[in-house]
C-alpha positions in Angstrom: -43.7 48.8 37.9 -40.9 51.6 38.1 -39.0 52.9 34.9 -35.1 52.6 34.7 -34.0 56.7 35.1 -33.0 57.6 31.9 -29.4 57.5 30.9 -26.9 60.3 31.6 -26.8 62.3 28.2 -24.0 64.3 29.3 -21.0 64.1 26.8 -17.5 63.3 28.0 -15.1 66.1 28.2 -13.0 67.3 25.5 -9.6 65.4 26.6 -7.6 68.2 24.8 -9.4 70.6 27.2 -9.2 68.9 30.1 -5.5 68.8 29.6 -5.2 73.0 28.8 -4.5 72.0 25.0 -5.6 73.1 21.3 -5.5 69.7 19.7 -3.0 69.6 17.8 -0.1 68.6 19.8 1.6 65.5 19.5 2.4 62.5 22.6 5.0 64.6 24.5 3.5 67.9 24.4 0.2 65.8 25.7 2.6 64.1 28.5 4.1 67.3 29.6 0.9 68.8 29.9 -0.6 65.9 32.0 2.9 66.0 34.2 2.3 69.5 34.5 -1.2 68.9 36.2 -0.4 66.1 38.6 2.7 67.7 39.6 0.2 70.1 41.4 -2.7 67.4 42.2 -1.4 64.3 43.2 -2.2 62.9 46.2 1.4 62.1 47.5 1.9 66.0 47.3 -0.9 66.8 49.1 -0.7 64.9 52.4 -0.5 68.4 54.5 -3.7 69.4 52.7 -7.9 69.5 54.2 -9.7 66.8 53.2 -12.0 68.9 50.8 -8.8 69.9 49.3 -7.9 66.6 48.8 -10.6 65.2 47.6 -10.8 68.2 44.9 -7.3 67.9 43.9 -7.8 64.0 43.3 -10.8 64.9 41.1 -9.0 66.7 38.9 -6.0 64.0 39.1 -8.3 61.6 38.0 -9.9 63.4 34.9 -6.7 64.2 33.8 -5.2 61.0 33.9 -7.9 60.0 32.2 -7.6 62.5 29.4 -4.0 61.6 29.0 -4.7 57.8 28.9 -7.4 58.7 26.0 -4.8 60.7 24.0 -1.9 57.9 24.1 -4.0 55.9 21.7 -3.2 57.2 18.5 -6.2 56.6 17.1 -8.5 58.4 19.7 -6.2 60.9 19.7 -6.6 61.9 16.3 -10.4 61.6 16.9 -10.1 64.0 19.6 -8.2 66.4 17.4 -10.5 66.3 14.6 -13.5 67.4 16.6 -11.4 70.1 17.3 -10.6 71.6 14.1 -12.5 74.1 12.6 -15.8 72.7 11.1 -16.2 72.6 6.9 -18.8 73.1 4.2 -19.6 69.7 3.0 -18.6 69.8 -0.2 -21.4 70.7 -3.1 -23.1 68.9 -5.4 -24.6 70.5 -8.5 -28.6 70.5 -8.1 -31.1 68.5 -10.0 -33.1 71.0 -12.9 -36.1 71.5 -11.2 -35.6 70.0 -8.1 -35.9 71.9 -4.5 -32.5 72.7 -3.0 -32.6 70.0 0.3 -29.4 69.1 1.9 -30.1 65.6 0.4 -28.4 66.7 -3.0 -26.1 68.7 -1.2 -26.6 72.2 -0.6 -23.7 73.2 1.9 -24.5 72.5 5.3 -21.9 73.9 8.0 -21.9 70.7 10.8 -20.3 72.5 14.0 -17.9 70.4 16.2 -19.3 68.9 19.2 -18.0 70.6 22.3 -18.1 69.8 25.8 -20.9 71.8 28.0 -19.4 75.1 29.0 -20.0 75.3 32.5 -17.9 71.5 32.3 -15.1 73.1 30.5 -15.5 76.4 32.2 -15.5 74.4 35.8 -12.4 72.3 34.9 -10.7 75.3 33.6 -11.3 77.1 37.3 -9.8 73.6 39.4 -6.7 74.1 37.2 -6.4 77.7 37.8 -6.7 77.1 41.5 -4.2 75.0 41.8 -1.7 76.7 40.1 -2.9 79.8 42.3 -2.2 77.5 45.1 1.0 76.7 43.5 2.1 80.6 42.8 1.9 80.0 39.2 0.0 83.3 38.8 0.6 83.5 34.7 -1.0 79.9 34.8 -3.7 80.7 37.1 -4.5 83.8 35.1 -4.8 82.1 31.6 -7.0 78.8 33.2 -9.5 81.8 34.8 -9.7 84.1 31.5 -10.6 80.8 30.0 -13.0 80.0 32.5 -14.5 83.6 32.6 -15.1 83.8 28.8 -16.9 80.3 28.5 -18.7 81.2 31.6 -19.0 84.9 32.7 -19.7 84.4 36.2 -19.0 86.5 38.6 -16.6 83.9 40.5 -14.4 83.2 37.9 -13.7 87.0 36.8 -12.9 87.6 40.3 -10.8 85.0 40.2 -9.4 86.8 36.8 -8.3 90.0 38.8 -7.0 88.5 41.6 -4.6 86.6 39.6 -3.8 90.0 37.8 -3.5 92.4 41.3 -1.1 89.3 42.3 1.1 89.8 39.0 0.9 93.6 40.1 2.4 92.7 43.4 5.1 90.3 42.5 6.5 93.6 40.6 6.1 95.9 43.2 3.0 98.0 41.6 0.6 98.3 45.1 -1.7 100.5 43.8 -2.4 98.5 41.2 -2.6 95.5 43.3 -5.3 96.8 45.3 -7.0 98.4 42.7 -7.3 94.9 41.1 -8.4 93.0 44.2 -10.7 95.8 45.2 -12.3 95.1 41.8 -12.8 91.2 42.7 -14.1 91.9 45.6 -16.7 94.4 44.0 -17.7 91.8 41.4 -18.0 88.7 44.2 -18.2 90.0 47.8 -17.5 86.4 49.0 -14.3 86.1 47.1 -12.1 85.0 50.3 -8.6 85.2 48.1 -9.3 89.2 47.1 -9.6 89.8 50.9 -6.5 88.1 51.6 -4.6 89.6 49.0 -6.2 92.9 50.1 -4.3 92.1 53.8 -1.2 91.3 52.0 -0.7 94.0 49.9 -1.0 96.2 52.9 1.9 94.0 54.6 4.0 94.1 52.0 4.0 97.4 51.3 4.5 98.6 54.9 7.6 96.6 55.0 9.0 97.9 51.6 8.4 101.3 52.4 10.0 100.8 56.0 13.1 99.3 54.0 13.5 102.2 51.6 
């Protein structure tokens, strides 16, 4: 007779994180945010786009609907945000005379917060950051791949750290730095294909503003 596979233990994520927020804002901070998000991945807007595009954008429409739908119920809301406060020392309670100190008669036990996985946070953290690459939000992207990076140092996502940066560079002019940052990402992840594009671009651009001077 063959055993039901045991159930997925893997813990929803964090709504507040899906949604790029700390927790403690309020209905139309948390709509804003979700507005932000599907302005960028809903399917209506992305009708030009490759399937696999579209079927990663719409992932990430989904969970963040989701999210947002959690966090318009007051009461899950507040949930949310108190798993997301900084955890306390339950409060004391004076020992017995002679007794051993157990948490039972309560010696101060810090309880952490439960957290989503990182690689979950740290991958949902990377969709938003390329979409907002895709976008030109560059100050976007670069805060979603920090994030990413420092849950999750992998190589992919701190290339993806210093592309956003070299483009910042190049929005202002600075070439050398802009290649010096893409250069960088390509060092760190050979395979990154948007630090050899950028590395094409800044050579463009920089022909033609030198020709224009």
């Amino acid at each position: 007779m063959s055993q039901d596979a045991p159930p997925d233990q893997t813990p929803p994520p964090n709504p507040f994180t899906v949604l790029g927020l700390q927790g403690t804002e309020d209905l139309p901070a948390i709509r804003k945010a979700f507005l932000r998000i599907a302005a960028h991945s809903h399917p209506d807007r992305l009708r030009a786009k490759s399937p696999e595009e579209k079927a990663q954008a719409l992932e990430v429409f989904l969970v963040a609907k989701k999210a947002f739908e959690t966090l318009s119920q007051p009461d899950k809301r507040r949930e949310w945000s108190e798993k997301m406060a900084p955890s306390k020392l339950r409060p004391s309670i004076p020992v017995r005379p002679g007794s051993a100190p157990t948490p039972a008669w309560g010696v101060p036990v810090y309880v952490p917060s439960p957290r989503p996985p990182p690689d979950t946070a740290a991958q949902q953290l990377y969709k938003l950051g390329m979409l907002a690459l895709e976008a030109q939000d560059y100050g976007k992207a670069l805060g979603m791949f920090s994030r990413a990076a420092r849950l999750l140092p992998t190589p992919r996502y701190q290339a993806m750290e210093l592309v956003c940066r070299g483009h910042q560079y190049l929005s202002t002019r600075f070439f050398d730095r802009a290649r010096e940052s893409f250069e960088q990402a390509l060092q760190l992840h050979p395979e990154c294909r948007e630090a050899q594009v950028s590395l094409e671009l800044v050579d463009k651009q920089s022909g033609r503003y030198l020709k224009g001077r």
